[in-house]
ROZA-608203 format. One record per residue: residue in three letters; x, z, y of N, C-alpha, C in turn. Coordinates in steps of 0.02 Angstrom, whole numbers, plus 50000, padded with zeros to 5 digits. Each point is the difference from the previous one (the first is absolute). Last residue first. Layout:
N
ALAXZYXZYXZY...
END
This chain:
357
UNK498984865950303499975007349959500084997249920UNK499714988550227500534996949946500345007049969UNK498184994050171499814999649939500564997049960UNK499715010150211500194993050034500184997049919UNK499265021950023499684996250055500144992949981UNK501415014749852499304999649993499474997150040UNK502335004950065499944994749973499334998249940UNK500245018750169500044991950025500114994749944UNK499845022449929499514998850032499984990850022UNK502145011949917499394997749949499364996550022UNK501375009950166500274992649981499404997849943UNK500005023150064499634994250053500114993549982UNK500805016149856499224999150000500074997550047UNK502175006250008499754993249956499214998349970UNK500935016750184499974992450041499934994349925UNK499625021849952499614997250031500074995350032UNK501515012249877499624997749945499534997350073UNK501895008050083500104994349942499354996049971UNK499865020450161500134994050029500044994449949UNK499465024349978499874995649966500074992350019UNK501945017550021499155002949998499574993749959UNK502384998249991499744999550073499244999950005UNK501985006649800499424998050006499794999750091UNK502255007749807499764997850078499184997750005UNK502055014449805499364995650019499775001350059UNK502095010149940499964992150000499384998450000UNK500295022049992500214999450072500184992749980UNK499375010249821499455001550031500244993050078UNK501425011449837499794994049988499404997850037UNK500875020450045500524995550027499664991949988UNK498745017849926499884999950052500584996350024UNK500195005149783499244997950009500194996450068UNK501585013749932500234995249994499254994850008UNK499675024150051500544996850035500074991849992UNK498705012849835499564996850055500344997150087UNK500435010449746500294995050020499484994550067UNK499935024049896500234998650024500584992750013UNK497465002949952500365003250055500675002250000UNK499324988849814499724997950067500105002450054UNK500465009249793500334994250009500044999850051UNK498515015949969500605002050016500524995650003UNK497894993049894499985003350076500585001850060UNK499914993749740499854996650056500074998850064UNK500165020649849500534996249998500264993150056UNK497575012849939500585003250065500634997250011UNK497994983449924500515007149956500265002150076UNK497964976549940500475006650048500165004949957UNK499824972349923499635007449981500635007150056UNK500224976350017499334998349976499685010049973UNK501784989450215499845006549947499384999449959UNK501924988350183499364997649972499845006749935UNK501754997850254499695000249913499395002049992UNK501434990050225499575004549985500215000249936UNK500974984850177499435000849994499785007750004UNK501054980249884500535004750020499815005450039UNK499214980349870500094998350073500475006250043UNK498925002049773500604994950017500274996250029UNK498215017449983500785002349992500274994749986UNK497784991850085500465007150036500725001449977UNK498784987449852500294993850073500325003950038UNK498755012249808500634996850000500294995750064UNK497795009350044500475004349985500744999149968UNK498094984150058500305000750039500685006349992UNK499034992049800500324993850031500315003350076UNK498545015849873500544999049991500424993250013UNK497875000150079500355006550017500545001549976UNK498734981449919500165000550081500425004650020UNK498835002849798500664995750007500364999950053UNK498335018249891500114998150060500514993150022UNK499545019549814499464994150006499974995150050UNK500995024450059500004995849947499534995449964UNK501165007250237499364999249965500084998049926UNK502325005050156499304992849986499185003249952UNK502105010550164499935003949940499414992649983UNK502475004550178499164994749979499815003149931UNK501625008750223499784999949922499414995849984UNK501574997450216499265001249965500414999149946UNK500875002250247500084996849947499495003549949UNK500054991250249499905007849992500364997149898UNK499764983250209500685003649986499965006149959UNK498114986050092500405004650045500455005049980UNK499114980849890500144998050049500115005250045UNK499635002249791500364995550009500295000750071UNK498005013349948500645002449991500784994350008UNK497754991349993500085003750086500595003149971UNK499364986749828500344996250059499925004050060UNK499425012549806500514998550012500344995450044UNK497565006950010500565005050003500774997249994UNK498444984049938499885001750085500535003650017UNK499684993949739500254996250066500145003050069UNK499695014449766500004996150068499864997550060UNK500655016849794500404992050027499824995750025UNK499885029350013499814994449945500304993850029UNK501285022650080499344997550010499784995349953UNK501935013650160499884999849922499184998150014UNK502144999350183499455000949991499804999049902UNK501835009250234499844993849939499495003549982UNK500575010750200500784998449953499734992649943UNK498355001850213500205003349931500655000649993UNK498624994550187500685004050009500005000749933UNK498404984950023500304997550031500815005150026UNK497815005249879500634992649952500684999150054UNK498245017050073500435003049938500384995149984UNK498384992750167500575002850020500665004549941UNK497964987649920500784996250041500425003950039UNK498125009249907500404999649949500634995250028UNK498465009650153500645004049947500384998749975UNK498274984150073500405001950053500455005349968UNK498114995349876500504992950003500635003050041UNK498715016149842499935000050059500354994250029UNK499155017549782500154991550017499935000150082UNK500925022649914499284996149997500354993850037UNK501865015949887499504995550051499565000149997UNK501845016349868499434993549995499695000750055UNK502595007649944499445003750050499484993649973UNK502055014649896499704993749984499405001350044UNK501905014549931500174996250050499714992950016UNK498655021649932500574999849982500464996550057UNK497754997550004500125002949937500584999150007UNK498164993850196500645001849996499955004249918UNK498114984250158500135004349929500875000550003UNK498084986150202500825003149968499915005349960UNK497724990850052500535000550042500385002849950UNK498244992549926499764997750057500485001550056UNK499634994849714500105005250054500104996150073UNK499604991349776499335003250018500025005750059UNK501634984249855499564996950025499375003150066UNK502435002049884499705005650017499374994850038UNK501834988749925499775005549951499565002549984UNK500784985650214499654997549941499915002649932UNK502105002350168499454997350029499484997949928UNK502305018250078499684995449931499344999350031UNK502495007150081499415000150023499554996349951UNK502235015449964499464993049977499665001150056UNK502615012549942499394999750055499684992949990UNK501595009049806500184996650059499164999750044UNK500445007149755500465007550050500064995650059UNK499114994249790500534995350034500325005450043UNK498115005649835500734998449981500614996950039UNK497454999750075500225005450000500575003749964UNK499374976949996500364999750066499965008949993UNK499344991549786500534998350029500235001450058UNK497925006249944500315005249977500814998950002UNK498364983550080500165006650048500275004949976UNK499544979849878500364999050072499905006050027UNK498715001949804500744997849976500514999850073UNK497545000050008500365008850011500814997149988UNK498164985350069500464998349957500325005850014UNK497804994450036500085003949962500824999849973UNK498614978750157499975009549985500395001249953UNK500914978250150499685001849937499935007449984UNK501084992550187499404997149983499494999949965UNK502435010450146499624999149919499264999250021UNK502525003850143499404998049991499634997449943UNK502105015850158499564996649919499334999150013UNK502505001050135499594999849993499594998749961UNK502015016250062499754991649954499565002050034UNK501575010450176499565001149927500014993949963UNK501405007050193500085003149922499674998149980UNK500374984250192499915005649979500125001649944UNK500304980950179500224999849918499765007050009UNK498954983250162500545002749987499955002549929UNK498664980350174500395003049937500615003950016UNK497604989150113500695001050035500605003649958UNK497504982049998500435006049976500685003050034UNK498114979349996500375004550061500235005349993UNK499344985049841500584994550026500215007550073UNK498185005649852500665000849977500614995050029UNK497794999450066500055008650014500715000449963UNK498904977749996500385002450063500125009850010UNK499954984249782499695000650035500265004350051UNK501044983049832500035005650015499465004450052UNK501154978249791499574999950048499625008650031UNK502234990749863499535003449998499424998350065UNK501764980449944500015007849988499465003750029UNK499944974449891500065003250054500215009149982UNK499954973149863500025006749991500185002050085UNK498554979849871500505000550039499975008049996UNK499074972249900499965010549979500674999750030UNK499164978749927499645004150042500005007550012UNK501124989649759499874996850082499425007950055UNK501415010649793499644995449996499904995450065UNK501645014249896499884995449964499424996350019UNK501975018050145499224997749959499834994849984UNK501845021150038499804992749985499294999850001UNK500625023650079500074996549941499954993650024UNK500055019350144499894994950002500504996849949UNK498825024750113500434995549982500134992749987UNK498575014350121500445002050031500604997549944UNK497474987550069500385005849943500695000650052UNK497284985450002500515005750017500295003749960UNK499064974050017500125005949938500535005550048UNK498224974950017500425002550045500135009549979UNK499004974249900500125006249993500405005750035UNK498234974050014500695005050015500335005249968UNK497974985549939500354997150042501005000950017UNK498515011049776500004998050083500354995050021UNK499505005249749499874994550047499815000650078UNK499465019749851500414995649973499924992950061UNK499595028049974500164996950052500094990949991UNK499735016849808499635004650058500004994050069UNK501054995549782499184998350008499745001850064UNK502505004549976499894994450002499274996949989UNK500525023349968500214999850073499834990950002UNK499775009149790499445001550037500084997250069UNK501604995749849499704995049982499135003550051UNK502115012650012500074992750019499354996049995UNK500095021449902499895000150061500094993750042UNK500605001349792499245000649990499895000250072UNK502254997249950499654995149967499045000450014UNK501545017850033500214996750028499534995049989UNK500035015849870499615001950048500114994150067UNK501034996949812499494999949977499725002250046UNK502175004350025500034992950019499114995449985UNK501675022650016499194997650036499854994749993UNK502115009349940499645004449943499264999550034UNK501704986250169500205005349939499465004749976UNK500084985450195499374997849965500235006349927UNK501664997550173499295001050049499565004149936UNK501864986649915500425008150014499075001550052UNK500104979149938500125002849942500035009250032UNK499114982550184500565000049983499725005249919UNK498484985550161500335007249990500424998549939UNK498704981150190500535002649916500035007050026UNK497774992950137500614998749989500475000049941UNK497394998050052500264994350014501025001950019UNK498425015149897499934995949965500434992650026UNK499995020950095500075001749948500124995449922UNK499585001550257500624998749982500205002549919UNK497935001650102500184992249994500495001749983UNK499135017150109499965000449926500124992949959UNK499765007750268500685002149947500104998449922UNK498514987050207500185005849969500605002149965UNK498354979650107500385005150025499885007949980UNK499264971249982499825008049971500705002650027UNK498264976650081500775005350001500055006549960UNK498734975149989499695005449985500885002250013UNK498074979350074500715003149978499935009849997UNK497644983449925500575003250068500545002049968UNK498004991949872500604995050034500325002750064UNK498175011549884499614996650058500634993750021UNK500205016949814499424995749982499814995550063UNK502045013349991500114994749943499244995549996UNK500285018250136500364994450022499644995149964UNK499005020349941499834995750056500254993450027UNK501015014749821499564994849989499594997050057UNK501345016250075500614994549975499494995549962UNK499255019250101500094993650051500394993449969UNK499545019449872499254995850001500134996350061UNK501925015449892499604993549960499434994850010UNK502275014850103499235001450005499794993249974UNK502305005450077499785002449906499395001450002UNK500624993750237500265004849947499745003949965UNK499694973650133499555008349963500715001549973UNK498764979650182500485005149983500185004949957UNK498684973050085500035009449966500845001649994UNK498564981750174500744999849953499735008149969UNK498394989750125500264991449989500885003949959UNK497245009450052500695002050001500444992649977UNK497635009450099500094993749961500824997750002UNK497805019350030500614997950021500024994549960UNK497955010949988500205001950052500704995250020UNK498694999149786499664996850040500435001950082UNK501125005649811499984992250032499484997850041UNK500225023449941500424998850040500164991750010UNK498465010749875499795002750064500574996150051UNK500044999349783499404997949993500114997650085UNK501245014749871500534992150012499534995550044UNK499015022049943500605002450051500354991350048UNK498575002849800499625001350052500494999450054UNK500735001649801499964995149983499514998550082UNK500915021349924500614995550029499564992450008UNK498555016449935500415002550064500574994850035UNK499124999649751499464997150065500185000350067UNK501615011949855499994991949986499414998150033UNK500265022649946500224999150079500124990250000UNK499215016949821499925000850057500024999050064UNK501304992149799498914999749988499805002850029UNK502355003950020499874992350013499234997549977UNK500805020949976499965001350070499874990850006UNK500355008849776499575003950039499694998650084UNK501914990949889499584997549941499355004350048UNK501845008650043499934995050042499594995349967UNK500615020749918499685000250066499764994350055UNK500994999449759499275003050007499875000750056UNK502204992849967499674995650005499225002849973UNK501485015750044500054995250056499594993249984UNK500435015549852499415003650046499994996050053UNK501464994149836499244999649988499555003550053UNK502404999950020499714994450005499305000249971UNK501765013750134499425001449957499524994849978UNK502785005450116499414997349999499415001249959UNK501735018350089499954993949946499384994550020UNK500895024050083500544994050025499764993349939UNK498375018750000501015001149962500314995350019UNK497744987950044500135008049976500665001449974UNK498454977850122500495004049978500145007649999UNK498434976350022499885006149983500615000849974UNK499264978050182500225003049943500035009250002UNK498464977850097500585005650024500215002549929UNK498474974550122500335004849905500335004850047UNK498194988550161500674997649965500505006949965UNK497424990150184500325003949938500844996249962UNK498965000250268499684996749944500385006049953UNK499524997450265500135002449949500014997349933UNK500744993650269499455000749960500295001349934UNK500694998150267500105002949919499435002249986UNK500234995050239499844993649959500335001749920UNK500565015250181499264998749999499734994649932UNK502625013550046499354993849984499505000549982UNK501085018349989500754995550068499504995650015UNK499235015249849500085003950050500494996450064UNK499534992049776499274999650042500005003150057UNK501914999549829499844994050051499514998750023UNK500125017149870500465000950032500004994850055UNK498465002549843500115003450051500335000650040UNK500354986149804499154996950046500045006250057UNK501525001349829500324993850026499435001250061UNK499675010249809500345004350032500384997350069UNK498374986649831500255007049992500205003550086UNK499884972650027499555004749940500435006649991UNK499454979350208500505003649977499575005549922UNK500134976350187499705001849930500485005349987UNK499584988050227500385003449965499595000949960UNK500414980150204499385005149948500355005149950UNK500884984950256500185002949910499215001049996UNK501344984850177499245003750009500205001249923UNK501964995250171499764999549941499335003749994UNK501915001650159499354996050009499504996349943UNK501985016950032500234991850025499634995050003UNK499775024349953500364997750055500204994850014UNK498805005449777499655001950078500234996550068UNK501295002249812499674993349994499655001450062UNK501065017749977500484993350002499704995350010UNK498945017849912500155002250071500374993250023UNK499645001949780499364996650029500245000950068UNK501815005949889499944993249975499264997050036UNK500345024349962500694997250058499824991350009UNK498695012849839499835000850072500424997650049UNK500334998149760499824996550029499644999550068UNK501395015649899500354993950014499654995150004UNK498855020049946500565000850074500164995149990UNK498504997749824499774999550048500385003150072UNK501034998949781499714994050035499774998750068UNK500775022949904500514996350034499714991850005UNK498665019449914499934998850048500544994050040UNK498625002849748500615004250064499844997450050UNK498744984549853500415006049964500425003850041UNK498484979550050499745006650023500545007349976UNK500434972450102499695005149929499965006150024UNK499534979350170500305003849981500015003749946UNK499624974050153499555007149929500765003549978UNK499074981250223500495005949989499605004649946UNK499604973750134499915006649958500345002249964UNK499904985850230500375001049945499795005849945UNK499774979850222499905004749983500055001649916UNK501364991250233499774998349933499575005749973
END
């Protein structure tokens, strides 16, 4: 079948979980096209020839915060630059292909593609479960407005698929048809991990300037490896009992993978790899961020981890030392790599052929 594939551009965890998913399709004989935007488009240009670029929104964060005007100036900016680009791009590609199912995570221009040419449409992602499951009173507590707004974006962003096929490591009800929950979807450098427990945390921060998190872990008195601070160095910085990284994929898994536990923002990717290899997490959510605190409560009440809308040494020190009882709770979640979720994209698939999507 052939199938177009649009990816978002915000981070990087779309475009890994959706590399696992094209590799898949690949292998089973599927002719793809890829639409990938931001940060999404390199990455998957280096697996796939056939990724093509287009434009799609990133967000501006500072102090662990979101930045919403600057965020929507930059992208107000970049979409009158780059909208001929995308419109050339769609141009190029019907005259070339002639896709009979789309695919998209949280990518907006394959999904109007669907909608405009009458193709079924699969979305696969994490962020559905926002809108298409119940959260509970105690989840949604003193969010319930941030709640509400993010719903009503997450439900324009994608509306009227076919399917909805929603990676998560928990699993709320869900209120709506067509919609199915899978566990984390994992790429192969982390399914081949070999885990042990060491002294350290591991920290990872995203967002510049957040001195606040490091003056905390230099209060903790416990050995950091901290990925993402220190943007501009090129090898290992040692201060104290706090060593910063340069971004490095392979390190940093090898660091996730003997952590004692890990401290970090909320999400997705990171924590369904911590999930799943037993490490237990502090979740610190972005602020401005819904998603992020949805995944960060689900964590501590899954047993898991804790959720920390604002870091303290107090916090900190919780956390570690209740990272024993973490790691017992830990030892009930099972996942069989990504076997689950792909023998149910293949099914999806077939029953899209034989047009009872």
């Amino acid at each position: 079948m052939k199938i177009l594939y649009g990816v978002v551009g915000e981070g990087l965890g779309h475009a890994m979980r959706s590399r696992v998913c094209i590799e898949h399709l690949i292998s089973q004989g599927h002719e793809l096209e890829i639409m990938a935007a931001g940060r999404a488009y390199p990455y998957l240009k280096k697996y796939f020839e056939q990724t093509n670029q287009i434009h799609g929104l990133h967000i501006v964060t500072e102090m662990n915060r979101v930045q919403k005007r600057k965020t929507l100036a930059a992208n107000a900016k970049e979409v009158g630059k780059r909208l001929p680009e995308n419109i050339a791009a769609y141009f190029d590609l019907i005259a070339q292909f002639t896709p009979k199912l789309v695919i998209s995570d949280f990518e907006s221009w394959t999904h109007n593609f669907a909608r405009l040419h009458r193709l079924p449409i699969v979305s696969i992602d994490n962020m559905q479960i926002i809108n298409r499951a119940r959260h509970s009173g105690a989840i949604l507590h003193g969010a319930r407005r941030q709640f509400e707004m993010t719903k009503r974006i997450v439900k324009s962003k994608l509306p009227h698929c076919n399917h909805y096929m929603i990676s998560t490591f928990f699993y709320p009800e869900l209120r709506k048809e067509r919609t199915s929950l899978h566990p984390p979807i994992l790429r192969p450098e982390v399914l081949g991990l070999a885990t042990t427990t060491g002294e350290h945390l591991l920290v990872y921060q995203t967002a510049e300037g957040n001195q606040a998190l490091q003056h905390c872990l230099e209060q903790l008195g416990v050995p950091c490896r901290v990925y993402g601070m220190r943007r501009d160095i090129s090898s290992e910085v040692s201060q104290g009992h706090l060593t910063f990284c340069p971004i490095s994929e392979e390190a940093f898994l090898r660091d996730l993978a003997s952590a004692r536990a890990v401290v970090a923002s909320a999400g997705f990717t990171l924590m369904g790899e911590a999930v799943y290899l037993k490490k237990p997490m502090l979740a610190v959510p972005l602020s401005g961020q819904f998603e992020q605190l949805l995944n960060a409560r689900y964590l501590a009440a899954s047993g898991y981890g804790m959720a920390a809308e604002q870091l303290s040494t107090a916090s900190l020190s919780e956390f570690v030392g209740r990272t024993p009882e973490f790691s017992q709770n830990l030892e009930g979640y099972h996942q069989d790599g990504n076997a689950e979720f792909l023998a149910s994209l293949d099914q999806v698939l077939d029953r899209a052929e034989a047009g009872l999507l």
